[in-house]
C-alpha positions in Angstrom: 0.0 0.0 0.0 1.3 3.8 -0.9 0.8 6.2 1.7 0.2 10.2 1.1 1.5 12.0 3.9 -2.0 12.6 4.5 -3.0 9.1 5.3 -0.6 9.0 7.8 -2.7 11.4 10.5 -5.6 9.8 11.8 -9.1 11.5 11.7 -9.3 14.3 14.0 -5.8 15.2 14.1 -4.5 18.6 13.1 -1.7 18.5 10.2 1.2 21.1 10.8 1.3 22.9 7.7 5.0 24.1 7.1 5.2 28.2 7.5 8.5 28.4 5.7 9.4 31.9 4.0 9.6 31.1 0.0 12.0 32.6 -2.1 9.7 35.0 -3.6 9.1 36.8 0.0 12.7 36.6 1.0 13.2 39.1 -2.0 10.0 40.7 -0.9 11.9 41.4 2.2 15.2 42.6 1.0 13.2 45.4 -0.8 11.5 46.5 2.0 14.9 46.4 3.8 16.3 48.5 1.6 13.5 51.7 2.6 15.5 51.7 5.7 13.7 52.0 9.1 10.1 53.0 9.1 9.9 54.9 11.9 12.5 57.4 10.8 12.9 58.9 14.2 16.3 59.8 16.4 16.6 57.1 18.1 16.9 54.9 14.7 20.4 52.9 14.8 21.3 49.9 14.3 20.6 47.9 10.6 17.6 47.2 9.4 15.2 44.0 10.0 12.0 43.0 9.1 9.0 42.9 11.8 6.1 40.5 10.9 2.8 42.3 11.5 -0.5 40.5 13.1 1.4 38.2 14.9 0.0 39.0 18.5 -1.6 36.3 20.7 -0.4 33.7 18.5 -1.4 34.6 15.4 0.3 33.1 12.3 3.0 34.8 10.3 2.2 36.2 6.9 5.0 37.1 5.4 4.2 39.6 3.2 2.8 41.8 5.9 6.2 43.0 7.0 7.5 46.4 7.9 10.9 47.6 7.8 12.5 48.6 11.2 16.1 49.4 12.9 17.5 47.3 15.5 16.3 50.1 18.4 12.8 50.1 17.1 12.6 46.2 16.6 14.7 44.9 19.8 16.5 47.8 21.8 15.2 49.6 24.5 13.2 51.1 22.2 11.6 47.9 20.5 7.9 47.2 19.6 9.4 43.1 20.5 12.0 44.5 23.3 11.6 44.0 26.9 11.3 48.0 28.1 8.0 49.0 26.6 5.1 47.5 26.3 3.3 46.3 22.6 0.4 49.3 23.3 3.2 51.8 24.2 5.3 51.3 21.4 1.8 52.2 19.1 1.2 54.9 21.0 4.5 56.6 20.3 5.6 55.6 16.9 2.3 54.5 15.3 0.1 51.4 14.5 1.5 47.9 12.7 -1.3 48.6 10.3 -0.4 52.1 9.4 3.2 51.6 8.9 2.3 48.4 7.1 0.1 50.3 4.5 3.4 53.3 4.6 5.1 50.6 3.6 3.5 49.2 1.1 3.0 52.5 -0.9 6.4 53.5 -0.9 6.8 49.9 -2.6 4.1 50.1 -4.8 1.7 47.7 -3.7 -2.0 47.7 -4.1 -5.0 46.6 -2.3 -3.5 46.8 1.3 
């Protein structure tokens, strides 16, 4: 008999689809590297990374909703996934995931978002 990987779960039990980055979005990502850091603020140091929006209370990584931000606004003290300030307080100062998201994507060019 030829098994699918399918087959091999039993009914009832929840398949772990893979959430690997393709190549396509790992390009995505080096353009929106390049814009630099999207807050654009003095405190900006440090190279730039991507942040994956919407992923809060275990949400699942889409990895075209990214945003371009510097270490100190990603990680340092700073850092909407740093220790020193909270998620809410890091909106509050330098602006929503979603608006920075949709900055983003029109200084790439991208409809519909």
């Amino acid at each position: 008999m030829n098994l699918t990987g399918q087959d091999v779960y039993q009914k009832g039990q929840k398949r772990k689809l893979s959430n690997q980055p393709s190549a396509e979005d790992r390009k995505h990502w080096e353009r929106v590297r390049e814009l630099g850091c999207i807050v654009k603020d003095s405190c900006c140091q440090g190279y730039t990374t991507i942040h994956h929006c919407g992923t809060r209370r275990g949400g699942r990584k889409d990895h075209r909703k990214v945003i371009p931000l510097c270490w100190e606004h990603h990680l340092g003290a700073n850092g909407i996934d740093g220790k020193r300030i909270s998620f809410r307080e890091w909106q509050e100062r330098f602006g929503t995931e979603q608006d920075h998201l949709a900055q983003t994507h029109l200084l790439l060019g991208i409809k519909g978002s």
